[in-house]
PATOR-807285 format. One record per residue: residue in three letters; residue number from 1; x, y, z of N, C-alpha, C in turn. Coordinates in steps of 0.05 Angstrom, whole numbers, plus 5000, padded with zeros to 4 digits. Example, Ala and Ser with C-alpha at 12.3 -4.5 7.8 and 13.67 -1.06 7.14 Angstrom:
BEGIN
    r    k   n_X   n_Y   n_Z  ca_X  ca_Y  ca_Z   c_X   c_Y   c_Z
  ALA    1  5264  4886  5156  5246  4910  5156  5264  4934  5156
  SER    2  5257  4955  5142  5273  4979  5143  5258  5001  5157
***
This chain:
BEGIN
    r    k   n_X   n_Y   n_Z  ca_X  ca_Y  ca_Z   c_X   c_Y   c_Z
  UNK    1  5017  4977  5000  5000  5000  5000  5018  5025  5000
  UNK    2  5015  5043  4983  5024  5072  4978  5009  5088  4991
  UNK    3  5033  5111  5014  5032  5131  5029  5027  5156  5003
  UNK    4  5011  5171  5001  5008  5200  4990  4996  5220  5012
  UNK    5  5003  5247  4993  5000  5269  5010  4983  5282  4991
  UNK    6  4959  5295  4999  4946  5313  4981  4930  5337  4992
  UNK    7  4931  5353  4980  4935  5384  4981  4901  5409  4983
  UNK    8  4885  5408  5007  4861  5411  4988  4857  5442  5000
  UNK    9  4835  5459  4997  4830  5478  5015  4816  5469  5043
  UNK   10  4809  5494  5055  4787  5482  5084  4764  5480  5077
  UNK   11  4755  5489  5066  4724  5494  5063  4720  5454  5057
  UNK   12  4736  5450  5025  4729  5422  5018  4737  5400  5033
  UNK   13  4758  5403  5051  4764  5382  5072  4739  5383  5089
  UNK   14  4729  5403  5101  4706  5407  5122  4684  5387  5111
  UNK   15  4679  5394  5081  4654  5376  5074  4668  5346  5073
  UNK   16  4700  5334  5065  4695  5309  5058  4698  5291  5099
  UNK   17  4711  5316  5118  4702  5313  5143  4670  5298  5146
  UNK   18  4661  5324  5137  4626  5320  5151  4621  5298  5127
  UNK   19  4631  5287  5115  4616  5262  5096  4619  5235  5111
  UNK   20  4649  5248  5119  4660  5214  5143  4638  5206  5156
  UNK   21  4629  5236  5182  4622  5231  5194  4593  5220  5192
  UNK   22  4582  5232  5163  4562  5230  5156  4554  5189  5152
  UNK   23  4574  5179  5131  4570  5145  5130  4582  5136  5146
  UNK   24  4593  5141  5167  4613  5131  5183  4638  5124  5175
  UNK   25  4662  5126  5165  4686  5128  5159  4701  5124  5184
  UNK   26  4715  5112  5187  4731  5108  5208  4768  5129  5207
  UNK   27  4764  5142  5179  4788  5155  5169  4788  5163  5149
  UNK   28  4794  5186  5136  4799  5195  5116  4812  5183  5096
  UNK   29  4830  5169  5103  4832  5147  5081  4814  5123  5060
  UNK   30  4798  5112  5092  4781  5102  5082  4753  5120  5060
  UNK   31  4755  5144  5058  4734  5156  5052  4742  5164  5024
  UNK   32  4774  5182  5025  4786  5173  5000  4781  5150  4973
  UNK   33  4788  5133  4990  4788  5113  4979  4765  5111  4958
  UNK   34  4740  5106  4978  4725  5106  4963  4706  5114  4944
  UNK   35  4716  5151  4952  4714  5165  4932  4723  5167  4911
  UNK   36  4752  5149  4905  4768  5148  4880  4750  5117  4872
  UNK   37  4744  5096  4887  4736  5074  4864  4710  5076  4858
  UNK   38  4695  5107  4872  4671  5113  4860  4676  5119  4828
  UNK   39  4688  5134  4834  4706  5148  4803  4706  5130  4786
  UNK   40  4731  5117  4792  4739  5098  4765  4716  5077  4759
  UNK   41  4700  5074  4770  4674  5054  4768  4655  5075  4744
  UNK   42  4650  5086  4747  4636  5121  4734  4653  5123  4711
  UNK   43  4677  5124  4711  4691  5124  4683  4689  5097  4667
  UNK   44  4686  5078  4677  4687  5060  4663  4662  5049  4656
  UNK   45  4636  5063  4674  4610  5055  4661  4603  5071  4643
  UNK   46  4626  5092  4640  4613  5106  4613  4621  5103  4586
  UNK   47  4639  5083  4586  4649  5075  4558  4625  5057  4549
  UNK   48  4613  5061  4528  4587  5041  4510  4593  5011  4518
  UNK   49  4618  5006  4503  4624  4979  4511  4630  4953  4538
  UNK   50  4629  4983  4549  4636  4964  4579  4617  4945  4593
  UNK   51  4621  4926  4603  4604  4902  4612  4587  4918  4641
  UNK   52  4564  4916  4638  4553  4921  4672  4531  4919  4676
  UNK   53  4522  4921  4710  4500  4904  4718  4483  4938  4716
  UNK   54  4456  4937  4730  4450  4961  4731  4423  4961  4746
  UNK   55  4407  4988  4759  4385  4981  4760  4373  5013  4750
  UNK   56  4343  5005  4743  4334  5030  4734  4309  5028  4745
  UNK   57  4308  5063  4757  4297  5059  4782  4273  5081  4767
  UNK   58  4243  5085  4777  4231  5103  4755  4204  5103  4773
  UNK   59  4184  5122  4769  4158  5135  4777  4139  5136  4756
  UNK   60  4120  5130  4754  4103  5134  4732  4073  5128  4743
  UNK   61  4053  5165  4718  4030  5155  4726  4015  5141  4704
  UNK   62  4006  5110  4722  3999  5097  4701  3969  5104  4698
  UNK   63  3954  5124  4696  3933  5133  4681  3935  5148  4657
  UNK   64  3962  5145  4663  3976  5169  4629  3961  5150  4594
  UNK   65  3954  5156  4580  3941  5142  4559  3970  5123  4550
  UNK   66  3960  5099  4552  3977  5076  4538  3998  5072  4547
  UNK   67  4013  5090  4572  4038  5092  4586  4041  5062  4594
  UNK   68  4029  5048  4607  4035  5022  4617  4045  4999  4589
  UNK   69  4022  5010  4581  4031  4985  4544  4052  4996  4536
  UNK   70  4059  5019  4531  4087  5024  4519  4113  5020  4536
  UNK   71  4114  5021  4567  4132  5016  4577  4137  4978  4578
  UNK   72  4115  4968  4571  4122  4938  4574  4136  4921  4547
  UNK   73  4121  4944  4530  4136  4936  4505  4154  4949  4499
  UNK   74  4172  4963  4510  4197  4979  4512  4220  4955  4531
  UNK   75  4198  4936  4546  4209  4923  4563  4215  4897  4543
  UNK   76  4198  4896  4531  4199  4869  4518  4216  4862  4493
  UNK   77  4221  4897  4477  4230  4899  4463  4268  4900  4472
  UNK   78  4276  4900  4493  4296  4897  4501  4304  4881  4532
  UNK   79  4283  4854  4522  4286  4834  4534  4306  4821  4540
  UNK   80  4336  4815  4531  4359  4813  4522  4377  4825  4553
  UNK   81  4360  4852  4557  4379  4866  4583  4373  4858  4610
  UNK   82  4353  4853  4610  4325  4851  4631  4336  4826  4650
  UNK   83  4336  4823  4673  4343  4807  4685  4316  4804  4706
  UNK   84  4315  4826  4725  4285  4829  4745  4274  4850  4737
  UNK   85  4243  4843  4743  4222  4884  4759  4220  4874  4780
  UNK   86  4216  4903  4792  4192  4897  4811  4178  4927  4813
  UNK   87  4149  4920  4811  4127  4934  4806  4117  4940  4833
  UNK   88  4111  4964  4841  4093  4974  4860  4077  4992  4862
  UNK   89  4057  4994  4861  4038  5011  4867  4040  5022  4891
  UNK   90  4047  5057  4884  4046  5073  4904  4017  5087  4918
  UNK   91  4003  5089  4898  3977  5107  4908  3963  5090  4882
  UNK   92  3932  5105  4875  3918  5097  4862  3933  5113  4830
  UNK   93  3944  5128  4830  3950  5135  4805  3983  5131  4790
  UNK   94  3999  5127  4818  4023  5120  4823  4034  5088  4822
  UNK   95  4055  5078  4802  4072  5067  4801  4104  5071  4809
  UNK   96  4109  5046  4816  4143  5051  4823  4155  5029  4813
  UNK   97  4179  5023  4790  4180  4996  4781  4215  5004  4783
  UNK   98  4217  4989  4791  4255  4983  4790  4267  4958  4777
  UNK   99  4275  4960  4747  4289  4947  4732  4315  4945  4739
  UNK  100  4330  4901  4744  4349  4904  4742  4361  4894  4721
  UNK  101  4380  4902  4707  4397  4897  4679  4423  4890  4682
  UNK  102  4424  4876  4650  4447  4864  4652  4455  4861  4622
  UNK  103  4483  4882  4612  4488  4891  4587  4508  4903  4578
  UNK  104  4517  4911  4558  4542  4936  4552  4521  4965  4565
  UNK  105  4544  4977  4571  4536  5002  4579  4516  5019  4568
  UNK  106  4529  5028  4538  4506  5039  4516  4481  5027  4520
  UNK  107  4478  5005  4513  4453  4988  4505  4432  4991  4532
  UNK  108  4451  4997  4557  4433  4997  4583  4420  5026  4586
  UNK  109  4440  5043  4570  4431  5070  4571  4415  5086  4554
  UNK  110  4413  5068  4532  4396  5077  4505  4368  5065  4519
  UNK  111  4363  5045  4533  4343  5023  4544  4324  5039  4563
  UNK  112  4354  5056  4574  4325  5070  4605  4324  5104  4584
  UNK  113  4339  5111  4566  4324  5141  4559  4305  5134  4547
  UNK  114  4299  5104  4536  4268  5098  4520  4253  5099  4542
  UNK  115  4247  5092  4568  4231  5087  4584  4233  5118  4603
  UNK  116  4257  5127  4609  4249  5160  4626  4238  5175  4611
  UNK  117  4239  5180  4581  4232  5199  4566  4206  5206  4565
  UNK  118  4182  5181  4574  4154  5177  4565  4144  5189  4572
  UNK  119  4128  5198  4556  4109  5225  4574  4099  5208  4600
  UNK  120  4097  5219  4622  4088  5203  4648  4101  5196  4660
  UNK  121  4133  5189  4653  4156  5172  4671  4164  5210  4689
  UNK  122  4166  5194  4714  4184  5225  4733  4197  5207  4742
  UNK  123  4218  5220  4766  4233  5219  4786  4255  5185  4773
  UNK  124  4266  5180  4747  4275  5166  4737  4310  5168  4750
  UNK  125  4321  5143  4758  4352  5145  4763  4367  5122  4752
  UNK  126  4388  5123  4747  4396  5099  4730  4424  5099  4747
  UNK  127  4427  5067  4754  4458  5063  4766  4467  5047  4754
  UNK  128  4488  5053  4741  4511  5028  4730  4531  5016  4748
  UNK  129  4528  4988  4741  4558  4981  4763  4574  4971  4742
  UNK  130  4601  4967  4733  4622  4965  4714  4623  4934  4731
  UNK  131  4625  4908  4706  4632  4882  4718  4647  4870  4705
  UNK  132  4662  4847  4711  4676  4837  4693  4664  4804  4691
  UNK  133  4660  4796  4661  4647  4769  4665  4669  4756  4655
  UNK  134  4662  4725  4662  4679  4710  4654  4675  4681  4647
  UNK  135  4674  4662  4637  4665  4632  4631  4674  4607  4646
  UNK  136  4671  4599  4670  4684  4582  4682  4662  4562  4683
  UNK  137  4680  4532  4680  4666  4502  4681  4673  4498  4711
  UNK  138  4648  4495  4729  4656  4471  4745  4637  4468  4759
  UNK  139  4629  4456  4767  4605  4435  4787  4593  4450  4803
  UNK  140  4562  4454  4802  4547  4463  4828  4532  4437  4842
  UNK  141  4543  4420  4850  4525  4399  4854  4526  4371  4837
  UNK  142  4529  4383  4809  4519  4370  4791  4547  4361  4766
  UNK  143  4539  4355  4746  4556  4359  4721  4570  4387  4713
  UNK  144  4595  4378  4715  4614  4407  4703  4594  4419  4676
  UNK  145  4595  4443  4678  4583  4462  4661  4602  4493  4658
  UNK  146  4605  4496  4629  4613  4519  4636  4589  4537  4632
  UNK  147  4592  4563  4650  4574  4584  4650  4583  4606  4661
  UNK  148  4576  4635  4656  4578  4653  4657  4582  4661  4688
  UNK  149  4600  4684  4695  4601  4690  4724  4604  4724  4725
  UNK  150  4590  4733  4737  4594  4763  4738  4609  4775  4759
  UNK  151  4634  4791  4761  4647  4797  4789  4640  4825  4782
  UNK  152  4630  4843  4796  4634  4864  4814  4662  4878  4819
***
């Protein structure tokens, strides 16, 4: 592990202070830290090609004309990404559905501006996580198989 020294004003130490204290940090290092593999996670979910998991998180009123049919077939039509929903009814006019995905970056991001854009979709958030997959054979129980593994 590498010792560094870095250089900031008061004002922005004060806030990444009150952030410690805010998630609990045990040290500024640790807080560092994970402000830098916030970063590089963020840079790398923004290249199109990059492998990642994701969820897309969204509001909608489904009394909007045809809003429900078009978001399902927006769903269906990029079935391929789609891994879970889950659907909730907030009030009588209110939906809350949180899509989780699984895709190149682009393709996850072209996927939720078809679905935030709709007339009726609010309060829409999209999180990428950058993963690396990989093809490993070997036994869950059963007969070696190879299959797909997603790391984080």
């Amino acid at each position: 592990m590498q010792r560094i020294t870095i250089t900031m004003d008061d004002d922005l130490l004060a806030e990444v202070d009150a952030l410690m204290r805010r998630r609990g940090y045990e040290s500024r290092s640790e807080a560092f830290r994970d402000i830098v593999r916030d970063m590089m996670s963020r840079e790398q979910a923004a290249q199109p090609d990059s492998p990642c998991i994701a969820t897309l998180t969204y509001v909608y009123d489904h009394a909007t004309r045809e809003l429900a049919h078009r978001l399902t077939q927006t769903h269906h039509d990029h079935h391929a990404l789609s891994t879970a929903s889950l659907h909730v009814h907030l009030d009588h006019e209110t939906c809350l559905e949180v899509s989780v995905l699984r895709g190149r970056a682009g393709a996850i991001r072209e996927f939720a501006d078809e679905v935030t854009t709709q007339r009726g979709v609010r309060h829409a958030s999209l999180h990428l996580v950058p993963v690396q997959i990989s093809t490993d054979a070997h036994s869950h129980g059963g007969e070696s198989r190879p299959h797909e593994h997603v790391r984080a």
